[in-house]
VEXKEGU-624237 format. One record per residue (C-alpha): x, y, z. Coordinates in nm, 2 decimals. Example, Ala and Ser with C-alpha at 12.3 -4.5 7.8 and 13.67 -1.06 7.14 Angstrom:
    east   north      up
    1.23   -0.45    0.78
    1.37   -0.11    0.71
***
This chain:
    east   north      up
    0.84    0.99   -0.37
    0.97    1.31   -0.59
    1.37    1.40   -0.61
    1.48    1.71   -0.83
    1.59    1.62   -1.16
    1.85    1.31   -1.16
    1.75    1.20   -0.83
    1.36    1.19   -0.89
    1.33    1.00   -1.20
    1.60    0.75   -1.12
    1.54    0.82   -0.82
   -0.93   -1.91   -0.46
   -1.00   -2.17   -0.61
   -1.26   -1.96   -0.74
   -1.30   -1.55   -0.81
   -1.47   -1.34   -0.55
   -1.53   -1.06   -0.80
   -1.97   -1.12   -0.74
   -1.89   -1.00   -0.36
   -1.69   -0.73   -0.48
   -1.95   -0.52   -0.71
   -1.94   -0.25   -0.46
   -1.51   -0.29   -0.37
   -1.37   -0.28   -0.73
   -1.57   -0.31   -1.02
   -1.29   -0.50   -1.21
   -1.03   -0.70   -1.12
   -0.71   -0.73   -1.27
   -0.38   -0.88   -1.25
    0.00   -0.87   -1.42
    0.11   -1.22   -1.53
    0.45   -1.37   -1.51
    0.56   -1.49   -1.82
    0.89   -1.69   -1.71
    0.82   -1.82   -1.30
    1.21   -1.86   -1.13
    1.34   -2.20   -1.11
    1.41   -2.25   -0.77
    1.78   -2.34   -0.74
    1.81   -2.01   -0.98
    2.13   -1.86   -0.81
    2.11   -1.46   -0.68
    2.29   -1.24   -0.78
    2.46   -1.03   -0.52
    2.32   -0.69   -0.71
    2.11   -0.60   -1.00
    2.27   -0.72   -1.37
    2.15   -0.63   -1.70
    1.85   -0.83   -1.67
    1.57   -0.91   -1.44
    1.28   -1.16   -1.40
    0.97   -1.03   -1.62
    0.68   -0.82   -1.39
    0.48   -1.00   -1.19
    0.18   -0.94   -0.92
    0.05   -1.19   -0.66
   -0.32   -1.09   -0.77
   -0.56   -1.36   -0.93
   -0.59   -1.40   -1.32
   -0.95   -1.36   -1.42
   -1.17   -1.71   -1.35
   -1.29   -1.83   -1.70
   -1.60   -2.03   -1.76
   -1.59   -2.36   -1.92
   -1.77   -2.25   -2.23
   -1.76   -2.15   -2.57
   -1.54   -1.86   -2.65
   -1.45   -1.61   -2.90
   -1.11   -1.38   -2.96
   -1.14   -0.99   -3.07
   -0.81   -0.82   -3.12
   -0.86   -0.47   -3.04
   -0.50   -0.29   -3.09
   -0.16   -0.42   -3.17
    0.13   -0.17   -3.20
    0.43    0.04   -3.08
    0.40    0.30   -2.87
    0.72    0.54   -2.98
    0.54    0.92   -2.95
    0.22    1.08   -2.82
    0.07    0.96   -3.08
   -0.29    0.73   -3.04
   -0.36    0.43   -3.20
   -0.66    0.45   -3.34
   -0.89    0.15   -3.46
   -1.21    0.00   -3.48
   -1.41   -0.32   -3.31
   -1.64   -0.52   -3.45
   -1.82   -0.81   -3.20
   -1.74   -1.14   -3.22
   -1.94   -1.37   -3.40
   -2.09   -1.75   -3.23
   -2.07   -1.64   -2.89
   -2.39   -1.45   -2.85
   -2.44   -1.09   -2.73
   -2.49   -1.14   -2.40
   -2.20   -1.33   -2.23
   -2.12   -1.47   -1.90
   -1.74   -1.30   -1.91
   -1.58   -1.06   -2.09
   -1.18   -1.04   -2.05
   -0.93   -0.82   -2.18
   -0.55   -0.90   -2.21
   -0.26   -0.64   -2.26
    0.08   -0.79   -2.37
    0.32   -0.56   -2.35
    0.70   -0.58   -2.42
    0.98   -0.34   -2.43
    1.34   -0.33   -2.40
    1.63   -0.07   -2.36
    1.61    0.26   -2.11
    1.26    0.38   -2.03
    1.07    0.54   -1.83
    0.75    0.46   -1.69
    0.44    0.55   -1.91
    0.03    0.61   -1.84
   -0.15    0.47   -2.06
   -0.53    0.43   -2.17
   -0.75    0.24   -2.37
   -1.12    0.33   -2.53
   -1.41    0.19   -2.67
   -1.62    0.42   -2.84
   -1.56    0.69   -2.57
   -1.57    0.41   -2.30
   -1.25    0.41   -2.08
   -1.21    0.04   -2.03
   -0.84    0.01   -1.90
   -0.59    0.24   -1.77
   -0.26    0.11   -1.71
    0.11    0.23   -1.63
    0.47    0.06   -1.81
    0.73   -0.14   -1.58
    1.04    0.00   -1.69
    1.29   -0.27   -1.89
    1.58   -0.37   -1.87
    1.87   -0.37   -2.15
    1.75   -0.72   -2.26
    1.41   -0.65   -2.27
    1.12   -0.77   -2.02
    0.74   -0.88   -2.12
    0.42   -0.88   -1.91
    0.08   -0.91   -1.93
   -0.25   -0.77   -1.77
   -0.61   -0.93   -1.71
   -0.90   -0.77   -1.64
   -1.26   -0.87   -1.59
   -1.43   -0.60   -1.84
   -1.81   -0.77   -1.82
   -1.96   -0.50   -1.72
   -1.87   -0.32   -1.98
   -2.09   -0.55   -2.20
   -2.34   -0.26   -2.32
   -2.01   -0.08   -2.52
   -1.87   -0.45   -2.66
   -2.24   -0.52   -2.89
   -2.22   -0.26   -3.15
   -1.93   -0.17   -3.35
   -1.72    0.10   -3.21
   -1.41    0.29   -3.29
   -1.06    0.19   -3.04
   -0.83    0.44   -2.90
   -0.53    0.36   -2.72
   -0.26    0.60   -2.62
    0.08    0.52   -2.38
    0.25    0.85   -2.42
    0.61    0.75   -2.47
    0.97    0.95   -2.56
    1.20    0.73   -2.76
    1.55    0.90   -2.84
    1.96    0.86   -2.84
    1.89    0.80   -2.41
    1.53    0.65   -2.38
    1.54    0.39   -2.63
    1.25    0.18   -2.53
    0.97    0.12   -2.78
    0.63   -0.02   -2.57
    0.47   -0.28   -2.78
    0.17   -0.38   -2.69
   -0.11   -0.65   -2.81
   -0.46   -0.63   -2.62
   -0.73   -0.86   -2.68
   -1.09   -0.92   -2.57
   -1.19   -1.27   -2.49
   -1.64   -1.35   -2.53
   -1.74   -1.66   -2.29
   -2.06   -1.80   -2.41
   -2.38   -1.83   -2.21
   -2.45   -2.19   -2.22
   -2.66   -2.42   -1.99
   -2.62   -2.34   -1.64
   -2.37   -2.07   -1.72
   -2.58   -1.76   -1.74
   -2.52   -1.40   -1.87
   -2.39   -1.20   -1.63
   -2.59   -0.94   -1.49
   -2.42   -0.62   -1.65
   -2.56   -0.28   -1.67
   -2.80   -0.22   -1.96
   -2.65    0.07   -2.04
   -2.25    0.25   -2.02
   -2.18    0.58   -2.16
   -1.87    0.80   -2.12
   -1.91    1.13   -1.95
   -1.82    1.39   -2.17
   -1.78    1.73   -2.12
   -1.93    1.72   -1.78
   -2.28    1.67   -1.94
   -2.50    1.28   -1.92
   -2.89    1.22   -2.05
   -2.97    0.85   -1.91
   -3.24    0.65   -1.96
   -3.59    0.76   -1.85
   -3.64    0.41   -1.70
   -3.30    0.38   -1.49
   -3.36    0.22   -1.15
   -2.98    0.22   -1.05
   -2.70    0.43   -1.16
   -2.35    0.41   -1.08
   -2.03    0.61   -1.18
   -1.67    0.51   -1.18
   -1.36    0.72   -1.23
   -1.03    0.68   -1.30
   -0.85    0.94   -1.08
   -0.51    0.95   -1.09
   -0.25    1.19   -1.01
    0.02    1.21   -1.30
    0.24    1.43   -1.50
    0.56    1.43   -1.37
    0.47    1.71   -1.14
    0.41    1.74   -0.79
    0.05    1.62   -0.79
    0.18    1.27   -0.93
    0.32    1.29   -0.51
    0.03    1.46   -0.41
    0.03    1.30   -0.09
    0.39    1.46    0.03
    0.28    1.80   -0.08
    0.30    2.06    0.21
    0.14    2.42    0.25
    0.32    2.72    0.05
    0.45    2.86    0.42
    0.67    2.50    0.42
    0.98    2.44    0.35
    1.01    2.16    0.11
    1.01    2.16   -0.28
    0.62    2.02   -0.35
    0.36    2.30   -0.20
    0.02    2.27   -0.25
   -0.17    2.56   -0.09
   -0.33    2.37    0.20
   -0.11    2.02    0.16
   -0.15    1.67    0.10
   -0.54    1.63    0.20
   -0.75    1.50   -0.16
   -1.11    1.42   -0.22
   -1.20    1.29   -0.60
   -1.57    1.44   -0.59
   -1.90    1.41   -0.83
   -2.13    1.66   -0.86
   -2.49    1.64   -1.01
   -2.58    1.99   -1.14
   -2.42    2.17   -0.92
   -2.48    1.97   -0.61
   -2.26    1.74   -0.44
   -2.32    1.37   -0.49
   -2.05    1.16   -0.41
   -1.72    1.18   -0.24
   -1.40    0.94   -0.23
   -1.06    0.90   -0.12
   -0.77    0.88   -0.36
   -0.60    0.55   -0.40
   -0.23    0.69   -0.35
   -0.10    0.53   -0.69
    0.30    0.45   -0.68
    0.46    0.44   -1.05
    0.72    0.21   -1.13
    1.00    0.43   -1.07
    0.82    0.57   -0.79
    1.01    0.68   -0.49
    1.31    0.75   -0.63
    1.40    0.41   -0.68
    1.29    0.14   -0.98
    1.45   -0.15   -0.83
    1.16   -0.16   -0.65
    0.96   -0.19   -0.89
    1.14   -0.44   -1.16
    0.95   -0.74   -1.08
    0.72   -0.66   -0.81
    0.46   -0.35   -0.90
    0.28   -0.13   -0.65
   -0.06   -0.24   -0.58
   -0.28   -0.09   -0.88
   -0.01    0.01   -1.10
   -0.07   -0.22   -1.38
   -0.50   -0.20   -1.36
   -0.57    0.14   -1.24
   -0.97    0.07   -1.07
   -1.14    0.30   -1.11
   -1.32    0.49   -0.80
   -1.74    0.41   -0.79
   -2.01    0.61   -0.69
   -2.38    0.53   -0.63
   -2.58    0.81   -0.77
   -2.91    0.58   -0.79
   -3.05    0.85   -0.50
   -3.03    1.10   -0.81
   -3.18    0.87   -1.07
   -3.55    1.05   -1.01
   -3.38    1.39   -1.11
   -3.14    1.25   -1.42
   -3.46    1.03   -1.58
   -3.62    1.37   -1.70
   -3.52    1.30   -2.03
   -3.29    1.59   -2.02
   -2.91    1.66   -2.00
   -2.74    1.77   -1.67
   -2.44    1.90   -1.54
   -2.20    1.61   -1.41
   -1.88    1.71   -1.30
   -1.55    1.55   -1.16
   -1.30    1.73   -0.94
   -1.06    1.68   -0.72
   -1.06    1.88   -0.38
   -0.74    1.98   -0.25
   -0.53    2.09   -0.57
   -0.47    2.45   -0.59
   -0.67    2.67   -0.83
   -0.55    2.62   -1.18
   -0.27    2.33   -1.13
   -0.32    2.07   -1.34
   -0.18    1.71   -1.27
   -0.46    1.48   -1.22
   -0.71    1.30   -1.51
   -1.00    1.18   -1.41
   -1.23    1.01   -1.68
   -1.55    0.86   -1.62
   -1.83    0.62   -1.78
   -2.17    0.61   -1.62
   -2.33    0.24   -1.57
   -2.71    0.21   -1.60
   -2.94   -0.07   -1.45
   -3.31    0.00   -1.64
   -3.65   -0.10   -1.55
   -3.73   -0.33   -1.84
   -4.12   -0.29   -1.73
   -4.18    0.08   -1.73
   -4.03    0.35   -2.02
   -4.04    0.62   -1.78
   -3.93    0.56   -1.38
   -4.01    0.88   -1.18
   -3.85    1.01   -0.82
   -3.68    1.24   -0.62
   -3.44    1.31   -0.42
   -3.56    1.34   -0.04
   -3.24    1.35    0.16
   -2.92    1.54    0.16
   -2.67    1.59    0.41
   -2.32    1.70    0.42
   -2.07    1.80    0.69
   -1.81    2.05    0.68
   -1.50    1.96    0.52
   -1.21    1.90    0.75
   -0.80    1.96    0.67
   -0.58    2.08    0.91
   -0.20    2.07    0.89
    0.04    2.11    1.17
    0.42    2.21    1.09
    0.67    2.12    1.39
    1.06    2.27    1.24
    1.34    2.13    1.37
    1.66    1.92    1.22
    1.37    1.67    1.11
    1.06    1.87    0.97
    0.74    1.74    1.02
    0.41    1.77    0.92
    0.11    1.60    1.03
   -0.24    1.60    0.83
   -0.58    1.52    0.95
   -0.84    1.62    0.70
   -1.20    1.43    0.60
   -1.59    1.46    0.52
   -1.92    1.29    0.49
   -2.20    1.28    0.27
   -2.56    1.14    0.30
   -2.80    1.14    0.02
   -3.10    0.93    0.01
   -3.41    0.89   -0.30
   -3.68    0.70   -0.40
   -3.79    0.59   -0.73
   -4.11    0.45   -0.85
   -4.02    0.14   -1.05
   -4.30   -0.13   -1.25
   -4.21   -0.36   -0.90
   -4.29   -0.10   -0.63
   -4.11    0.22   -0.46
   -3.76    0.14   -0.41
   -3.58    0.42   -0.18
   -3.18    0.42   -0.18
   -2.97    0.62    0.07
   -2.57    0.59    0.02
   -2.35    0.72    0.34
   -2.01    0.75    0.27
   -1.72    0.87    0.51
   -1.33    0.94    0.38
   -1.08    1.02    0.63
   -0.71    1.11    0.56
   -0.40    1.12    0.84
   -0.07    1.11    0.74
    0.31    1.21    0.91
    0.53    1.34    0.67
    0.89    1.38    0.80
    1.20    1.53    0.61
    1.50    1.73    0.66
    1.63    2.08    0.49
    1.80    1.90    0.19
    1.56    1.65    0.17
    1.83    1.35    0.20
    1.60    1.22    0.43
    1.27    1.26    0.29
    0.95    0.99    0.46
    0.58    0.92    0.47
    0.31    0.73    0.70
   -0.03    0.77    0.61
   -0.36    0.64    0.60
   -0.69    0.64    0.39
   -1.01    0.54    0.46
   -1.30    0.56    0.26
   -1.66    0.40    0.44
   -1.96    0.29    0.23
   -2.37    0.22    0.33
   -2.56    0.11    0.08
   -2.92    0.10    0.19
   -3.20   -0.05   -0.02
   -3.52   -0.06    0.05
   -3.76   -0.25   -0.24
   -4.06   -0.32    0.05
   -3.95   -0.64    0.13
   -3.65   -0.70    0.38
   -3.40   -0.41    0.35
   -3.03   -0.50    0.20
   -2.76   -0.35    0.33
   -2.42   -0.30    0.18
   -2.11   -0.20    0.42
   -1.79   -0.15    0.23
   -1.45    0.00    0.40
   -1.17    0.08    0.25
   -0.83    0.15    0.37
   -0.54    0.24    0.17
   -0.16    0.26    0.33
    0.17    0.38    0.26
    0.51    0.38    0.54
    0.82    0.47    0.37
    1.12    0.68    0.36
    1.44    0.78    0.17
    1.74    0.82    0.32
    2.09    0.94    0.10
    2.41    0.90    0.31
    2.75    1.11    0.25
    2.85    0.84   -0.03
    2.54    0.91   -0.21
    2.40    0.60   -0.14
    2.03    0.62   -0.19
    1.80    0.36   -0.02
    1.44    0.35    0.04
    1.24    0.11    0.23
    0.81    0.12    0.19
    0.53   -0.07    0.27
    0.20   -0.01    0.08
   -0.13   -0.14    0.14
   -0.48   -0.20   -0.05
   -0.74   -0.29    0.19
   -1.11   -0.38    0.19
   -1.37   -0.52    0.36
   -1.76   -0.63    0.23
   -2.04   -0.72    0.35
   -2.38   -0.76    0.25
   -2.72   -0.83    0.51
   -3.07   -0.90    0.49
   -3.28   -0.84    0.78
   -2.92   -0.83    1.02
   -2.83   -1.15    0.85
   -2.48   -1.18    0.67
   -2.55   -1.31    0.33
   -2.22   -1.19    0.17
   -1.87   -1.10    0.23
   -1.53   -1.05    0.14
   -1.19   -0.92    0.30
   -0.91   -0.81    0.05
   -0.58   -0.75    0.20
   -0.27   -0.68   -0.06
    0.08   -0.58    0.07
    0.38   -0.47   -0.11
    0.72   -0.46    0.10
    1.04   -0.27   -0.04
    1.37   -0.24    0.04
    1.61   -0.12   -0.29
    1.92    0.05   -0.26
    2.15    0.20   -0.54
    2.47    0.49   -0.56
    2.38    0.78   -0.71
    2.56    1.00   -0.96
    2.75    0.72   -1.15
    2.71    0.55   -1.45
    2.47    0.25   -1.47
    2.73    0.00   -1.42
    2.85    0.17   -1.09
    2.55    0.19   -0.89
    2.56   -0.14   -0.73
    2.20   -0.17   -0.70
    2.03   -0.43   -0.44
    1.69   -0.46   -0.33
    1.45   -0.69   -0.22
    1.05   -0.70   -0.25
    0.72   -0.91   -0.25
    0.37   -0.90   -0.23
    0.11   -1.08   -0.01
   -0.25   -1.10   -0.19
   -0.53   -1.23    0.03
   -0.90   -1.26   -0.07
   -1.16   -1.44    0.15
   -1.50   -1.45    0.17
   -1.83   -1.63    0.16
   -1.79   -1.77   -0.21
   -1.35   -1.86   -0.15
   -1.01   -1.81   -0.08
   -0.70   -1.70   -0.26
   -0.34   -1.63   -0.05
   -0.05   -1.60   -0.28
    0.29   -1.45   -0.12
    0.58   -1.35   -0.41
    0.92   -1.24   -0.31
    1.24   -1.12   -0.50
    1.59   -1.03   -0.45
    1.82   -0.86   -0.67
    1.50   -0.94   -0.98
    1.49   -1.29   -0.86
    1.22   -1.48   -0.81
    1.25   -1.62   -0.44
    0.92   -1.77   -0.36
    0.60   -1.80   -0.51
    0.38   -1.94   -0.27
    0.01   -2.01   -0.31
   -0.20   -2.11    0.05
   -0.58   -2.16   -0.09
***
């Protein structure tokens, strides 16, 4: 949630991630480094200090196996300047290994802001990441992420880019130092290599040449709205015609599109990322992050329906774009890597595309004025493509249906002092495959959430109270026959209130939060609940 100025910036026992190919790619989680005794007293409001960032999210599961330690950066983040490096692979672990896991350790300490960051490996974006903001003694935390299927990148030698755009002065005095690692797990005995794409290349000036042989091609992006502008609250935006201070020609309604030369080949909805000193208010955020904050996942599309048009051998128009921002704003980065599954059996796999059908766009936006504005925002569209391709083990056809759906109420009044949001994503996923023997299907839906509001009384009391949600659900059949599934359901609860206008140690800052992270399905369960008050740890409670 956006203020002007002052007022906006202050203002399982084991891992599922096998059922979750199709959900999110990688998984990742933030780390506590210091867990709160529990007989540590509250504090009646926010101090100088807090506990360090944590998320209810699962680390990464780690086979039992032989493995090796690559440091890929270690610095300070003061300026816009990169870190550049190199990486060379590990040596005694092999080159083709059952896990892959990167680790950021970050610490900083002062007055900051929260920062984007990104990490590469040789052109291969394989982490994007946002800051907590410290406190005056200084805070650390940590991130894991599941990078396997990044493999391909990891087995040559490749340069290392890293860049957390940061402003340290007389005010902003916090200097981001970070360590990330990669950690190799052997293939040994039973433990096999995982089955990552042969190949992963970084789209590039919206032009890719794959393989001639690929037999399943998937791209992921890393959308995100940012800057500081309105598009980092895309979701509030309202038409020009409107009166409220973020206008977006036609409002709030986003689709993050790819397009294969021209024509339309996937379509998802945004996940509506909340920075850590998001909605005007970073005692939110101290301890507790929104839901993707920390490991930005990246949004997947099947394009294997195009593969028998991109195996020519040739170099195509790919682009990434973002429906619904008005014509020369900027605000949103959306980077993108290509994964590709080869025939190992044939050196050329021919096809074609034999399906393609697209509805019309929907957005619509109604504007009721009164004391209380309010805007309501129904907007969505649907995409079928469907191919074959002619691989050494037979005519495999894939056909990809994918549905996204936005409604959302957005509610303010003339100053803004009251200033809220319910809304709702849902982004629905077939993935048909037919290989001539019993067809698999994949069903994937995905719902993202957000219910909050700001309210600012006559003492300039600022308070906001928000709920966000990451949903999933996956499932995967053969012949009607469930033979995999998972249900993800993360919820982050907010309730932070401090005076605005006054120095730091007159704001009298209180808030609560927590986080419930539940992942079932076929293969385990993981519940964890986490709650604060004030930056305390209250309860840390794990179910399965």
């Amino acid at each position: 949630m956006k203020r002007r100025t002052t007022k906006k910036r202050q203002a399982t026992k084991r891992r599922i991630t096998s059922l979750l190919t199709g959900l999110v790619m990688a998984t990742g989680t933030a780390l506590g480094a210091n867990p709160a005794s529990a007989a540590e007293p509250i504090p009646t409001e926010f101090g100088t200090d807090w506990h360090d960032p944590l998320t209810a999210a699962p680390p990464v599961d780690k086979p039992a196996t032989r493995s090796c330690e690559v440091t890929l950066v270690d610095t300070e983040f003061r300026d816009f300047t990169p870190y550049t490096g190199s990486y060379t692979p590990p040596k005694g672990c092999g080159d083709h290994w059952s896990k892959v896991v990167l680790r950021l350790d970050g610490k900083v300490k002062g007055r900051q802001y929260d920062r984007l960051g990104h990490l590469e490996v040789g052109g291969v974006e394989v982490l994007r990441t946002s800051t907590p903001e410290p406190s005056p003694e200084g805070i650390q935390w940590s991130v894991e992420k599941d990078v396997t299927h990044y493999s391909d990148t990891f087995r040559r030698g490749r340069s290392v880019e890293m860049l957390i755009g940061n402003v340290v002065d007389d005010t902003y005095t916090g200097v981001i130092d970070v360590e990330v690692t990669l950690t190799f797990y052997a293939a040994q005995g039973r433990t096999k290599p995982a089955d990552a794409p042969d190949t992963v290349l970084p789209l590039k000036n919206d032009r890719l040449t794959t393989p001639r042989n690929s037999e399943k091609i998937v791209a992921e992006v890393y959308a995100t709205g940012s800057g500081g502008g309105c598009e980092e609250f895309w979701y509030l935006t309202v038409p020009d015609d409107e009166p409220y201070s973020c206008k977006a020609d036609k409002g709030p309604y986003r689709e993050v599109q790819v397009k294969v030369d021209g024509q339309l080949a996937g379509i998802a909805s945004p996940f509506p990322n909340v920075w850590t000193g998001g909605w005007s208010n970073p005692f939110l955020w101290y301890v507790v992050p929104a839901p993707r904050a920390f490991d930005v996942k990246p949004l997947e599309y099947d394009l294997t329906p195009f593969a028998g048009i991109l195996n020519d051998g040739r170099e195509h128009r790919v682009e990434v774009s973002v429906a619904g921002v008005p014509e020369g704003q900027s605000g949103w980065s959306t980077p993108a890597n290509v994964l590709v599954w080869q025939d190992e059996n044939s050196r050329t796999v021919t096809g074609a595309l034999t399906r393609h059908e697209e509805s019309d766009p929907s957005n619509t936006t109604t504007h009721t004025p009164g004391p209380l504005h309010r805007q309501d925002t129904e907007g969505g569209h649907r995409l079928t493509v469907s191919g074959y391709l002619n691989t050494s083990h037979g005519r495999v056809v894939t056909t990809v249906g994918r549905t996204v759906a936005n409604t959302s109420t957005h509610r303010w009044t003339e100053d803004e002092n009251t200033d809220g949001l319910k809304a709702r994503w849902s982004d629905d996923e077939t993935v048909t495959v037919d290989d001539r023997g019993p067809a698999r299907v994949t069903h994937t839906n995905r719902a993202y959430t957000v219910d909050g509001e700001i309210t600012v009384d006559s003492a300039d009391r600022l308070r906001t109270v928000i709920t966000l949600g990451d949903h999933a659900r996956t499932s995967t059949t053969r012949v009607g026959k469930r033979v995999s599934w998972a249900r993800l359901d993360d919820t982050y609860t907010g309730d932070a209130a401090w005076t605005l206008n006054v120095p730091r140690d007159q704001r009298h800052a209180v808030g609560t939060s927590g986080e419930h992270y539940r992942l079932i399905g076929s293969e385990g369960c993981y519940d964890r609940t986490i709650r604060t008050e004030q930056g305390t740890l209250t309860q840390d409670r794990r179910i399965c």
